[in-house]
Backbone as XML, in Angstrom:
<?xml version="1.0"?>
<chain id="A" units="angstrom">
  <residue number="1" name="UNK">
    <atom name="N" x="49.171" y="147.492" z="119.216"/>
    <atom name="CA" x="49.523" y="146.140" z="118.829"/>
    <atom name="C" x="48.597" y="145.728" z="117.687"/>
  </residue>
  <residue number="2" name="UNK">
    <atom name="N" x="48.773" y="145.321" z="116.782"/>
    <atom name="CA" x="48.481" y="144.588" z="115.881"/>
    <atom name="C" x="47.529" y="143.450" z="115.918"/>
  </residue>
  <residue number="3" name="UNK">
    <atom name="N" x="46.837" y="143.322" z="114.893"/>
    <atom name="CA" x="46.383" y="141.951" z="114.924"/>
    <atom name="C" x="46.739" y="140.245" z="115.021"/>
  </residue>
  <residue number="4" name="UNK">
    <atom name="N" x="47.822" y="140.701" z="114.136"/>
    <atom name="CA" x="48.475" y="139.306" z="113.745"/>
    <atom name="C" x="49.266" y="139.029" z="115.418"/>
  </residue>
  <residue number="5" name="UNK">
    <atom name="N" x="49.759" y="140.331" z="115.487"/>
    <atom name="CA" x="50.814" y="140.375" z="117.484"/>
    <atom name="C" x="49.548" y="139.764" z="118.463"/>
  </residue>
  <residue number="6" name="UNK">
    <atom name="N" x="47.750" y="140.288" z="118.582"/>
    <atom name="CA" x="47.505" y="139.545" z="119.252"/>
    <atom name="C" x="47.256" y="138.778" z="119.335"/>
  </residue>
  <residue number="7" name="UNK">
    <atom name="N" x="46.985" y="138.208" z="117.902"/>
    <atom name="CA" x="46.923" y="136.460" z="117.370"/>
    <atom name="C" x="47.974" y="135.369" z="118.160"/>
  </residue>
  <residue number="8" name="UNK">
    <atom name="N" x="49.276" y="135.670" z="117.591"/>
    <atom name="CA" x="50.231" y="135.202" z="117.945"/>
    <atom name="C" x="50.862" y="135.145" z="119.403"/>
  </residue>
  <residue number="9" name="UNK">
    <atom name="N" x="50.124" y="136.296" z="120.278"/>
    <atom name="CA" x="50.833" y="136.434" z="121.683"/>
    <atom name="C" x="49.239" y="135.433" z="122.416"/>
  </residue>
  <residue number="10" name="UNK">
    <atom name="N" x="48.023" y="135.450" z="122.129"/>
    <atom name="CA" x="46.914" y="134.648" z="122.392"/>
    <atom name="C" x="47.655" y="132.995" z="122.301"/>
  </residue>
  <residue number="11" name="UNK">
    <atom name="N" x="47.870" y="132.786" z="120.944"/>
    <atom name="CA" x="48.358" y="131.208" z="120.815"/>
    <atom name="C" x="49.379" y="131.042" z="121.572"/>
  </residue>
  <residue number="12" name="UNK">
    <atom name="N" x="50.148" y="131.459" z="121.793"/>
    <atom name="CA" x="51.810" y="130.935" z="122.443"/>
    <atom name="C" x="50.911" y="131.318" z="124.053"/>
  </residue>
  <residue number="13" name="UNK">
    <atom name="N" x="49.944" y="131.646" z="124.495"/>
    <atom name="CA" x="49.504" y="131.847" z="125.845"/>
    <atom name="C" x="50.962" y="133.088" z="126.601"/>
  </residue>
  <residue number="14" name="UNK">
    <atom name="N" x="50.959" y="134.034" z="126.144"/>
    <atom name="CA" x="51.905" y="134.810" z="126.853"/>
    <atom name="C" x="50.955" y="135.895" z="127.262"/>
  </residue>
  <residue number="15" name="UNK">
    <atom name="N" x="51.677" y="135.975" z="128.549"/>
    <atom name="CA" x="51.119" y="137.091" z="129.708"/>
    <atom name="C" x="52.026" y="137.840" z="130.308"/>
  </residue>
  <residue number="16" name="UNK">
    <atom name="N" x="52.417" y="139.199" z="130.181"/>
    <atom name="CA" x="53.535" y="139.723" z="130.453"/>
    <atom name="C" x="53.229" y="140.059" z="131.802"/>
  </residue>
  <residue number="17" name="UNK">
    <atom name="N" x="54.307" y="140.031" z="132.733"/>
    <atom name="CA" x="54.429" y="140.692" z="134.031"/>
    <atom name="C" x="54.465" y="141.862" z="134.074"/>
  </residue>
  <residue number="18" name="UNK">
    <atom name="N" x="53.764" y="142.876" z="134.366"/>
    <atom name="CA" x="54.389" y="144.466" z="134.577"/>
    <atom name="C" x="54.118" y="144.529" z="135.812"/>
  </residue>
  <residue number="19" name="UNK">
    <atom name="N" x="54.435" y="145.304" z="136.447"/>
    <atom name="CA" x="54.255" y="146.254" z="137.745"/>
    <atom name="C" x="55.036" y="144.897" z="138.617"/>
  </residue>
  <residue number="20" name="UNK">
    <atom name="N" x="56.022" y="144.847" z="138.143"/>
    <atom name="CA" x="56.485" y="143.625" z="138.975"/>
    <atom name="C" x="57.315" y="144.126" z="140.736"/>
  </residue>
  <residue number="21" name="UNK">
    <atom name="N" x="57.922" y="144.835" z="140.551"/>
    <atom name="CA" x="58.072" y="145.326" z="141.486"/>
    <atom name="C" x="57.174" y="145.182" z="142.793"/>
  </residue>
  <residue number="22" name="UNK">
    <atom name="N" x="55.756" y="145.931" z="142.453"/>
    <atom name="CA" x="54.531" y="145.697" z="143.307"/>
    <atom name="C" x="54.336" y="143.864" z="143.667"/>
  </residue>
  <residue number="23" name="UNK">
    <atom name="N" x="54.328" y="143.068" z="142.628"/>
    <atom name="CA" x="54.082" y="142.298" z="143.055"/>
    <atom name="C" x="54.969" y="141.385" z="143.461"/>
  </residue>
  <residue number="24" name="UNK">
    <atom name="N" x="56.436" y="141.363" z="143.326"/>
    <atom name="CA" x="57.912" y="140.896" z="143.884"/>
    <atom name="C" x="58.148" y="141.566" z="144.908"/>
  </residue>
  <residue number="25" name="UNK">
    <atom name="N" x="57.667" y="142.088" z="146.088"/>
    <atom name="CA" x="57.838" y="143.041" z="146.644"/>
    <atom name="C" x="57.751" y="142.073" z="147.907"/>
  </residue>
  <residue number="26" name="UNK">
    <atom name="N" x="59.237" y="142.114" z="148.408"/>
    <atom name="CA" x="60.085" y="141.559" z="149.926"/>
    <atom name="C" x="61.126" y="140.295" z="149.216"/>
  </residue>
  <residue number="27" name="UNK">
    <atom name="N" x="61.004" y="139.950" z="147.691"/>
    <atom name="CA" x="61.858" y="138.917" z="147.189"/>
    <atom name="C" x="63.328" y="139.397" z="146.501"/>
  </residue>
  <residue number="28" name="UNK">
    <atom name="N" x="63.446" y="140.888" z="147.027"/>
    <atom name="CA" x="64.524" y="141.153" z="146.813"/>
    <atom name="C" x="65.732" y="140.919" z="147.150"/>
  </residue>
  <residue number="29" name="UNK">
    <atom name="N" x="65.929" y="140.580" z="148.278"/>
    <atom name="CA" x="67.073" y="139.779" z="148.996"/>
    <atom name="C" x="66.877" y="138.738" z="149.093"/>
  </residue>
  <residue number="30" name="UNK">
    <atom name="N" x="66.321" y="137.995" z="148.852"/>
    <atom name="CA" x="65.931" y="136.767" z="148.351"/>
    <atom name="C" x="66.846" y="136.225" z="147.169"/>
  </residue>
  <residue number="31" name="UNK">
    <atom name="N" x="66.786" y="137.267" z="145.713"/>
    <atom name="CA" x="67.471" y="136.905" z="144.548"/>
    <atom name="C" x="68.990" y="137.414" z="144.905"/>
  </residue>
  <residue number="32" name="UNK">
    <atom name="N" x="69.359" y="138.347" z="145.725"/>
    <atom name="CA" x="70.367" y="139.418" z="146.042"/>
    <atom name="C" x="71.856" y="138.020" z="145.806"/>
  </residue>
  <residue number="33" name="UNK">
    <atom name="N" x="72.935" y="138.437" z="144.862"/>
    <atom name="CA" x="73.820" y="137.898" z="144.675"/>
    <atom name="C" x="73.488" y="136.162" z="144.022"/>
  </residue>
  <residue number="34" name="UNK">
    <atom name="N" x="72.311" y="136.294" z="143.769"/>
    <atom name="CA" x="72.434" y="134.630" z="142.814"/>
    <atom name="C" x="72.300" y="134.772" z="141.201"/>
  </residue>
  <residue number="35" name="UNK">
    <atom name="N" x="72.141" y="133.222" z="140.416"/>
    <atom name="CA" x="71.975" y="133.521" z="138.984"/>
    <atom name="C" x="70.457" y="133.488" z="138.938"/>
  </residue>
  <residue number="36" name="UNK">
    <atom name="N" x="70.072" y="134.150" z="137.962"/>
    <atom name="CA" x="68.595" y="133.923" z="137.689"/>
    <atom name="C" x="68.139" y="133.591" z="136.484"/>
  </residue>
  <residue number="37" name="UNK">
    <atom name="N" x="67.291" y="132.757" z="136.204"/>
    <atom name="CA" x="66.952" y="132.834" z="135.001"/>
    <atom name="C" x="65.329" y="132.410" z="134.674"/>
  </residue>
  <residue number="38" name="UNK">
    <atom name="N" x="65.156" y="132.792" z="133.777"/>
    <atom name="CA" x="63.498" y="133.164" z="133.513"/>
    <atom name="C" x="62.732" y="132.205" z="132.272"/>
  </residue>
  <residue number="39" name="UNK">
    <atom name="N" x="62.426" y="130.930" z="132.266"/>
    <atom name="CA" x="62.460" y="129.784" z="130.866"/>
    <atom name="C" x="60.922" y="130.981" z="130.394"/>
  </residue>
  <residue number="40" name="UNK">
    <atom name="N" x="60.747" y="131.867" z="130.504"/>
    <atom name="CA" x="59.403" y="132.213" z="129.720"/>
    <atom name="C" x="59.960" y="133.741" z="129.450"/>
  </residue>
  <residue number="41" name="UNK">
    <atom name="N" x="60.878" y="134.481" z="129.349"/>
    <atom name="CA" x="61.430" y="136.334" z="129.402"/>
    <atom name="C" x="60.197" y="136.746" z="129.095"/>
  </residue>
  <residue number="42" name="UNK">
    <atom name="N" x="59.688" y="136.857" z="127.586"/>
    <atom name="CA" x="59.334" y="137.517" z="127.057"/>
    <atom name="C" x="59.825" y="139.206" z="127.106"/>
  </residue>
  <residue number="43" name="UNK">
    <atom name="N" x="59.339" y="140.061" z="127.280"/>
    <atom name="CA" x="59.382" y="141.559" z="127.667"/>
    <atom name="C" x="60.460" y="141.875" z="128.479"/>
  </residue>
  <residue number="44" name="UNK">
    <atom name="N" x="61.352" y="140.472" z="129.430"/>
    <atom name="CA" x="62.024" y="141.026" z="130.283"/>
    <atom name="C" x="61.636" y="141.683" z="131.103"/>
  </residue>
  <residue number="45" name="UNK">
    <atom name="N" x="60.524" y="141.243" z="131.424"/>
    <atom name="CA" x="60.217" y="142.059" z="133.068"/>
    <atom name="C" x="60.582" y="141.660" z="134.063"/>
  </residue>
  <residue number="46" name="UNK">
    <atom name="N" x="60.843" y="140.586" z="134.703"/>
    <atom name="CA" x="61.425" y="139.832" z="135.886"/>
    <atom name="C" x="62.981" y="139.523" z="135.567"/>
  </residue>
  <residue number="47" name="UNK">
    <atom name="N" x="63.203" y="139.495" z="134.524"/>
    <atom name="CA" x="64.716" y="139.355" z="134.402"/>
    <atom name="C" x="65.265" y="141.207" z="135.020"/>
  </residue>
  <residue number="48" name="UNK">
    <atom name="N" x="64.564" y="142.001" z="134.524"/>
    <atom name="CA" x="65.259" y="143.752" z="134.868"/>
    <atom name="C" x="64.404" y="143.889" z="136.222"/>
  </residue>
  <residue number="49" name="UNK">
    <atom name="N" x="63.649" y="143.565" z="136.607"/>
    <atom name="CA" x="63.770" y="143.134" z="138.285"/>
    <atom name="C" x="64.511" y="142.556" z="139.090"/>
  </residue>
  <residue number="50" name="UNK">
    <atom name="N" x="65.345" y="141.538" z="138.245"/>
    <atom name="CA" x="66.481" y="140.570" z="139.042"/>
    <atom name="C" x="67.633" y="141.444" z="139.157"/>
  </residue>
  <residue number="51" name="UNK">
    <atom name="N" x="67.529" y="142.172" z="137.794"/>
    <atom name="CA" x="68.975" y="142.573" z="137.716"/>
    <atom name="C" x="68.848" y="144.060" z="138.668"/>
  </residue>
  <residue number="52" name="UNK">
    <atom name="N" x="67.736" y="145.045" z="139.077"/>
    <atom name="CA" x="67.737" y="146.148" z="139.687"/>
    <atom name="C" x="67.999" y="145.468" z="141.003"/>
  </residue>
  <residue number="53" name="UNK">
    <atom name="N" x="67.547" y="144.204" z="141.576"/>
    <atom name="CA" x="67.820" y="144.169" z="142.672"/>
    <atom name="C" x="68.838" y="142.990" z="142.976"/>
  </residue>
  <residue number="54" name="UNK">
    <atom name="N" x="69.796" y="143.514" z="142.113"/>
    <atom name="CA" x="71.370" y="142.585" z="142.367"/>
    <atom name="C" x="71.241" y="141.338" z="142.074"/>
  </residue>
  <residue number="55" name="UNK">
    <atom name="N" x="70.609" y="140.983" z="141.406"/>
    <atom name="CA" x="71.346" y="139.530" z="141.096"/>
    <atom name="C" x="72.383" y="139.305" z="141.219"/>
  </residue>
  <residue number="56" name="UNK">
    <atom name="N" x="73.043" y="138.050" z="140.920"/>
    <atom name="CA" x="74.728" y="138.067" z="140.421"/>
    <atom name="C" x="74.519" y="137.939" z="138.941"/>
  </residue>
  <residue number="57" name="UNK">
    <atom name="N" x="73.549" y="137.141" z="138.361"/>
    <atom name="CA" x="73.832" y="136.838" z="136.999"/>
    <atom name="C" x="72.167" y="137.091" z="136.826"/>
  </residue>
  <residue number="58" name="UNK">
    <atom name="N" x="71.705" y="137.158" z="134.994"/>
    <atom name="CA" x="70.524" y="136.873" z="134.645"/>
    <atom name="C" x="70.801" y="136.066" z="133.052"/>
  </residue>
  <residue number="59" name="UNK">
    <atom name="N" x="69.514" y="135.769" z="133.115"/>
    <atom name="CA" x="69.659" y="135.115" z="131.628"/>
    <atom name="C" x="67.889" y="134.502" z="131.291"/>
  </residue>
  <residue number="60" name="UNK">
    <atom name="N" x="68.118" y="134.470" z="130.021"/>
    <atom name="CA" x="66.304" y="134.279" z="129.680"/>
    <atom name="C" x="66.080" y="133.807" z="128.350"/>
  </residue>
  <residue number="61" name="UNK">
    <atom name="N" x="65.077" y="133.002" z="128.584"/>
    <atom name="CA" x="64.809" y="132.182" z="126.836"/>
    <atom name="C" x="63.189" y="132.407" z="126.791"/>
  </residue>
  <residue number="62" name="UNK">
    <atom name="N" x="63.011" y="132.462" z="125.353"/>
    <atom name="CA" x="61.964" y="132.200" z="125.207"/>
    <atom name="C" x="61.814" y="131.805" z="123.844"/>
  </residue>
  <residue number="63" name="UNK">
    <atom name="N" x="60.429" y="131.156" z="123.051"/>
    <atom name="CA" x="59.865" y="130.913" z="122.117"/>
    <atom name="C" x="60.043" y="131.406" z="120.963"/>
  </residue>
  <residue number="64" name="UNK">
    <atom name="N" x="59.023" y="132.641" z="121.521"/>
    <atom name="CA" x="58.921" y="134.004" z="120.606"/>
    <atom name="C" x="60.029" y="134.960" z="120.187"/>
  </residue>
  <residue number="65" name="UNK">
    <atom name="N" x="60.518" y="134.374" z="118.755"/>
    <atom name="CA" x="61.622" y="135.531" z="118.321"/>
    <atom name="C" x="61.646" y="136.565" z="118.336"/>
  </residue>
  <residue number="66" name="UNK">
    <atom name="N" x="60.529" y="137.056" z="118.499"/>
    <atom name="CA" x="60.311" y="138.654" z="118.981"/>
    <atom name="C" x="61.146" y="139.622" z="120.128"/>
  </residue>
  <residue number="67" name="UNK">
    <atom name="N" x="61.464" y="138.539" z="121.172"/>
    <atom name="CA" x="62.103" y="139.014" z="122.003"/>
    <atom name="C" x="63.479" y="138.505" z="122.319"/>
  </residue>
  <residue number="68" name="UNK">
    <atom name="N" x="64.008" y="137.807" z="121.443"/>
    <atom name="CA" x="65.320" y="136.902" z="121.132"/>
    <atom name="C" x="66.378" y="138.399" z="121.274"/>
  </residue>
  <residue number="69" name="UNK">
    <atom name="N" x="67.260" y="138.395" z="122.111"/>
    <atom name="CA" x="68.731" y="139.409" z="122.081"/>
    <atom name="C" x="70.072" y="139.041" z="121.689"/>
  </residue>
  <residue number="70" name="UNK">
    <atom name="N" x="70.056" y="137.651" z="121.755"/>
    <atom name="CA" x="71.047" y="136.612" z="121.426"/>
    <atom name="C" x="72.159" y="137.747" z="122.942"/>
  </residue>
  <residue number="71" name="UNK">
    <atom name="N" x="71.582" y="138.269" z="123.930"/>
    <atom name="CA" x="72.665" y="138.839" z="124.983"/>
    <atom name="C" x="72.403" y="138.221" z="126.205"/>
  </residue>
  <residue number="72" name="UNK">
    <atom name="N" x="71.107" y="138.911" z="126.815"/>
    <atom name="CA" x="70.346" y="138.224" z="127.820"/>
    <atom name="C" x="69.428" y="136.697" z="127.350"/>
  </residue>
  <residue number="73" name="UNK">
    <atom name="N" x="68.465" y="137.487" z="126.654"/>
    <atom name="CA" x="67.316" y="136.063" z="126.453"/>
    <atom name="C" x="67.638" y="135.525" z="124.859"/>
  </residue>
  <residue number="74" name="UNK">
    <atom name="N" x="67.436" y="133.941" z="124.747"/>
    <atom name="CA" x="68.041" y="133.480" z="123.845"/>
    <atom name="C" x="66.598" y="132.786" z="123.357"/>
  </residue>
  <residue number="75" name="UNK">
    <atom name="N" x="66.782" y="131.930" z="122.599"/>
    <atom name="CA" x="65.965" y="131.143" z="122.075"/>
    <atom name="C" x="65.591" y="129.800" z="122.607"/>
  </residue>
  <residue number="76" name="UNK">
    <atom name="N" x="64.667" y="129.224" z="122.890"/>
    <atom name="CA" x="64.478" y="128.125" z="123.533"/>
    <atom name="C" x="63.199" y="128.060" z="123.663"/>
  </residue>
  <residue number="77" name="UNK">
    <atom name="N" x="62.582" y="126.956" z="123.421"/>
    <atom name="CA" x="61.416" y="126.213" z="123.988"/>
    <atom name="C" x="61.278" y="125.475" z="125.049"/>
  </residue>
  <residue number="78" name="UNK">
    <atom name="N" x="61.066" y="126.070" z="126.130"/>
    <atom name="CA" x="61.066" y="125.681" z="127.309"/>
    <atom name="C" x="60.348" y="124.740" z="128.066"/>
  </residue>
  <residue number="79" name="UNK">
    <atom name="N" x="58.884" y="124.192" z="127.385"/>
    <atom name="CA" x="58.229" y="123.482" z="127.444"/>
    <atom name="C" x="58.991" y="121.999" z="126.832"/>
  </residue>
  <residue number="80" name="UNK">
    <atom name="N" x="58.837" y="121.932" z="126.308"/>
    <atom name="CA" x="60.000" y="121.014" z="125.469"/>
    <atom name="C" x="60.968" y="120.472" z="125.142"/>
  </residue>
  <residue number="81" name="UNK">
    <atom name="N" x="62.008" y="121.969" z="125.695"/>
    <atom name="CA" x="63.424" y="121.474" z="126.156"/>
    <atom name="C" x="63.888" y="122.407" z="127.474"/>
  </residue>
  <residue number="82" name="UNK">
    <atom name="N" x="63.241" y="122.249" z="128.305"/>
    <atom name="CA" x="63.519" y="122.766" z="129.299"/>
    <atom name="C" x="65.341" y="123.261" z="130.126"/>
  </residue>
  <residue number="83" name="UNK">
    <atom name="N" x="65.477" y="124.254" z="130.590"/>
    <atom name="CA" x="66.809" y="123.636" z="130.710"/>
    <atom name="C" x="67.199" y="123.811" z="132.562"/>
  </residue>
  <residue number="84" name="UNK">
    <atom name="N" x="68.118" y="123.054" z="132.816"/>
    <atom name="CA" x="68.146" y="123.338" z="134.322"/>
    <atom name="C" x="68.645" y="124.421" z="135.203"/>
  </residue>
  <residue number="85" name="UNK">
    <atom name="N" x="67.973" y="125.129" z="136.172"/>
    <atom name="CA" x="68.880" y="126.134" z="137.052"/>
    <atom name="C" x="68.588" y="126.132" z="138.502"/>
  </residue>
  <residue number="86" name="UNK">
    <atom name="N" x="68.837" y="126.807" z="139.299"/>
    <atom name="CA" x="68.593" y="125.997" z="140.680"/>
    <atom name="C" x="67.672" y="127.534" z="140.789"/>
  </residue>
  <residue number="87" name="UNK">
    <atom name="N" x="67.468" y="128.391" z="140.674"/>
    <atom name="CA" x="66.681" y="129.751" z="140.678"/>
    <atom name="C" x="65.601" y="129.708" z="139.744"/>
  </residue>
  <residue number="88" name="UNK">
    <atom name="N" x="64.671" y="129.920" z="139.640"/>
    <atom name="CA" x="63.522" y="130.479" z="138.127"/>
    <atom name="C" x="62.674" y="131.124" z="138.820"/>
  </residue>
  <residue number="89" name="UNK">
    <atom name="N" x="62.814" y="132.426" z="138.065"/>
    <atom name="CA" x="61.694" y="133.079" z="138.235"/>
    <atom name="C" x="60.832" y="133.814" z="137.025"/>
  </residue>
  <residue number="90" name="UNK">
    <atom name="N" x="59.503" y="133.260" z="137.188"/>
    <atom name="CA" x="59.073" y="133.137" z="135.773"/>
    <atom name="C" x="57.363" y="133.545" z="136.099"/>
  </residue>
  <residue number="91" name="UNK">
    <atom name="N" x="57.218" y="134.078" z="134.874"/>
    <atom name="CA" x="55.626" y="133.986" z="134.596"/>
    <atom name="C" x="55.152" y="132.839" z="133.751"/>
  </residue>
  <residue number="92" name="UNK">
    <atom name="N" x="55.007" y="131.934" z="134.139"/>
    <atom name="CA" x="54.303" y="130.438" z="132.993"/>
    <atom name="C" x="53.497" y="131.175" z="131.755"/>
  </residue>
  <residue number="93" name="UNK">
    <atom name="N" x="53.139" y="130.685" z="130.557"/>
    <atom name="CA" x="52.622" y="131.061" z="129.925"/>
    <atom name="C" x="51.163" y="130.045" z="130.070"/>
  </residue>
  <residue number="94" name="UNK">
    <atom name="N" x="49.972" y="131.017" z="129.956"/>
    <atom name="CA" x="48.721" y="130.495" z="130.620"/>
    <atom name="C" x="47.695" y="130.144" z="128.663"/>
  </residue>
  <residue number="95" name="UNK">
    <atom name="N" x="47.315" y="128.747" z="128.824"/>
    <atom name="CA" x="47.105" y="128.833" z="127.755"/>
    <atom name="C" x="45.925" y="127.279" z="127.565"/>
  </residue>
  <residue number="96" name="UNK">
    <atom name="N" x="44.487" y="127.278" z="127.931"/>
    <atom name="CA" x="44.194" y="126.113" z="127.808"/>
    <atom name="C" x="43.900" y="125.314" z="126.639"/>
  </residue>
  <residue number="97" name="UNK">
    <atom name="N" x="44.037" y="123.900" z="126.850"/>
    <atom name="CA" x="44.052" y="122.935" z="126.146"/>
    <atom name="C" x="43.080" y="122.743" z="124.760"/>
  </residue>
  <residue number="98" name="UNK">
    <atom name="N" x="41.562" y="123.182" z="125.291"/>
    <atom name="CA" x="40.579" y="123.592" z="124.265"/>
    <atom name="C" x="40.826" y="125.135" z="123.767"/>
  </residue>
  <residue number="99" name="UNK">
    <atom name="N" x="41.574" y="125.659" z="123.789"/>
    <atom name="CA" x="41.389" y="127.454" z="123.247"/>
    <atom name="C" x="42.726" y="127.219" z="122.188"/>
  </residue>
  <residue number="100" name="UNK">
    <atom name="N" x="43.919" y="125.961" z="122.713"/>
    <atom name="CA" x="44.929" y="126.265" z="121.511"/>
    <atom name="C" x="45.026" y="125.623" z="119.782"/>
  </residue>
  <residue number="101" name="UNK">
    <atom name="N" x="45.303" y="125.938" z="119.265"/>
    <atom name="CA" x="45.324" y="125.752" z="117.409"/>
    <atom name="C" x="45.331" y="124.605" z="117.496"/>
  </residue>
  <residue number="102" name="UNK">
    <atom name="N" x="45.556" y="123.565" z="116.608"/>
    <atom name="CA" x="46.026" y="122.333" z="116.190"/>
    <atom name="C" x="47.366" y="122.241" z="115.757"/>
  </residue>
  <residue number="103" name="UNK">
    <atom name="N" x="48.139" y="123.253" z="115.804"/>
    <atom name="CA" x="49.611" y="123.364" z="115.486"/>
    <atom name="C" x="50.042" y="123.496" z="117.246"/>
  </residue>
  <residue number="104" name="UNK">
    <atom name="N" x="49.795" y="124.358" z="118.229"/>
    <atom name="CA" x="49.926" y="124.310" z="119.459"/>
    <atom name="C" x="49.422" y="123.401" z="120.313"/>
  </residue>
  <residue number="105" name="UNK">
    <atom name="N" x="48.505" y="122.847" z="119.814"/>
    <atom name="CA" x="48.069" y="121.860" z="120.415"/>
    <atom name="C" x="49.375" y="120.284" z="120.387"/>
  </residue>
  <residue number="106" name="UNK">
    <atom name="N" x="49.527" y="120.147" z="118.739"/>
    <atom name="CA" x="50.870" y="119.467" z="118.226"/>
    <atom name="C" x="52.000" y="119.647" z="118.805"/>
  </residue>
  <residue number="107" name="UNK">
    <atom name="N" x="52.109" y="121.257" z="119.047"/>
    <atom name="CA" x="53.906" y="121.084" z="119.605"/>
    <atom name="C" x="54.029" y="121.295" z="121.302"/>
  </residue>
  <residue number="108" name="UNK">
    <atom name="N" x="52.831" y="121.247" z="121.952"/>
    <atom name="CA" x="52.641" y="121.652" z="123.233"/>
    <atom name="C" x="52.215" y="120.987" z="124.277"/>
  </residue>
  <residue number="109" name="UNK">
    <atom name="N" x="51.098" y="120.168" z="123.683"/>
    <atom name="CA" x="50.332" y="118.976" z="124.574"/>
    <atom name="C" x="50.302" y="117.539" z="123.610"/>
  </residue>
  <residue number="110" name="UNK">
    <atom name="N" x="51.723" y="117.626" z="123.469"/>
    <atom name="CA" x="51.859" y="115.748" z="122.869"/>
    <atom name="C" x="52.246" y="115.056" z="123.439"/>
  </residue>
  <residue number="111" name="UNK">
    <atom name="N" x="52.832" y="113.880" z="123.351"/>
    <atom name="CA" x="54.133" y="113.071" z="123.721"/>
    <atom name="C" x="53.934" y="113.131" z="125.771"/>
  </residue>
  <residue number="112" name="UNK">
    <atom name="N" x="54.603" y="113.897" z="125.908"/>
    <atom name="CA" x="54.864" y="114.049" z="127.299"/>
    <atom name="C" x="54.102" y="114.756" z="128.185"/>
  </residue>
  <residue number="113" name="UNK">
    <atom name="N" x="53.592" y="115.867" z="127.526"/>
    <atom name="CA" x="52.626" y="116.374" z="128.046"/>
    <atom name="C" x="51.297" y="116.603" z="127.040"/>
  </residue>
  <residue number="114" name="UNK">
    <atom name="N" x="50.839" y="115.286" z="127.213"/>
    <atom name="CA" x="49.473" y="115.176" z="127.034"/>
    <atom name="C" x="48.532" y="114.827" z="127.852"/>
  </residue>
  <residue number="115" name="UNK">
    <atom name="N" x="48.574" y="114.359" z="128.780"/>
    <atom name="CA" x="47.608" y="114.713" z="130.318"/>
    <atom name="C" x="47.246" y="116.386" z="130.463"/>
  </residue>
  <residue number="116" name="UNK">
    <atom name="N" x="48.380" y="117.239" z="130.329"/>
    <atom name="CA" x="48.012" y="118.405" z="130.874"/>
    <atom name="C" x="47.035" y="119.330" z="130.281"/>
  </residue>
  <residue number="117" name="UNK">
    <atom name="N" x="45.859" y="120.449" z="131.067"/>
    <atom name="CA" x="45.025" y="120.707" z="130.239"/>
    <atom name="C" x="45.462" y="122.214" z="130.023"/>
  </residue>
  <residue number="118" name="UNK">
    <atom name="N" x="46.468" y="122.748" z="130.677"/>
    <atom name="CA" x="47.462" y="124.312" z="130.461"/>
    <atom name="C" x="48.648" y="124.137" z="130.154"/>
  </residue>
  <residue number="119" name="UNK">
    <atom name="N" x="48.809" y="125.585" z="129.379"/>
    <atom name="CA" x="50.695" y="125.258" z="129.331"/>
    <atom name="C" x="51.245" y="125.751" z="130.736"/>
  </residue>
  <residue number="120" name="UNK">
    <atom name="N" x="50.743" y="126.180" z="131.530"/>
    <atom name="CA" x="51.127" y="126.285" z="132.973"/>
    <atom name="C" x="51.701" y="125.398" z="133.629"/>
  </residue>
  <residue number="121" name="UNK">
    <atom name="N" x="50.892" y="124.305" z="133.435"/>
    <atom name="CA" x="50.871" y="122.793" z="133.841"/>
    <atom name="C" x="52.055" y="122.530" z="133.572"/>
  </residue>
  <residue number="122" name="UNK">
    <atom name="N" x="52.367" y="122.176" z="132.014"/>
    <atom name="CA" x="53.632" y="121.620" z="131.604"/>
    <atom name="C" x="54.681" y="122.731" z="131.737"/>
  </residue>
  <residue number="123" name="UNK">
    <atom name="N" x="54.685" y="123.920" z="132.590"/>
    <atom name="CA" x="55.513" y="124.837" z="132.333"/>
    <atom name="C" x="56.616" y="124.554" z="133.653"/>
  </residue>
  <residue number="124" name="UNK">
    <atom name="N" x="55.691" y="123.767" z="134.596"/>
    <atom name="CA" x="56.284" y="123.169" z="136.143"/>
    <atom name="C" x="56.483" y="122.394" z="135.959"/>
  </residue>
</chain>
């Protein structure tokens, strides 16, 4: 990975899920035949967990155009414009209040969520 990639994956506070399996492990029939959807994809790790263990549907947005498919995960700011589903299963993006830019700070902890001191916080 790159510099500028860990610049950019540091500011947006993204933390990818791997070994999800291990740690989703008994929530498989749990998701078995519902929709799922994930307001943080990134990498698609919990979305191709939903879908190995049957979902009915998946779907996923995130920020970062990096991982935009325009199939599964789309574009969206989820902090911001959140959107509704009765399922989420998600990794929040972890990101505190003193560590982010003045541009993230601007589009992340303003207006509505300016009490909060993570994007975790505003991610619930």
């Amino acid at each position: 990975m790159n510099m500028n990639a860990i610049i950019k994956k540091r500011s947006l506070g993204q933390f990818f899920t791997t070994n999800s399996d291990y740690i989703l492990q008994g929530f498989g029939d749990f998701i078995k035949n519902k929709n799922v959807s994930d307001p943080f994809a990134g990498k698609r790790d919990l979305l191709n967990w939903a879908k190995n263990n049957k979902c009915k549907k998946f779907i996923g947005f995130d920020c970062d155009e990096n991982y935009i498919d325009e199939i599964n995960v789309f574009f969206n700011d989820s902090i911001n414009s959140p959107k509704n589903y009765k399922f989420v299963c998600t990794n929040p993006p972890y990101l505190h209040k003193n560590k982010a830019t003045k541009e993230i700070k601007e589009k992340f902890f303003s207006e509505n969520n300016a009490n909060f001191e993570d994007l975790y916080q505003a991610s619930i």
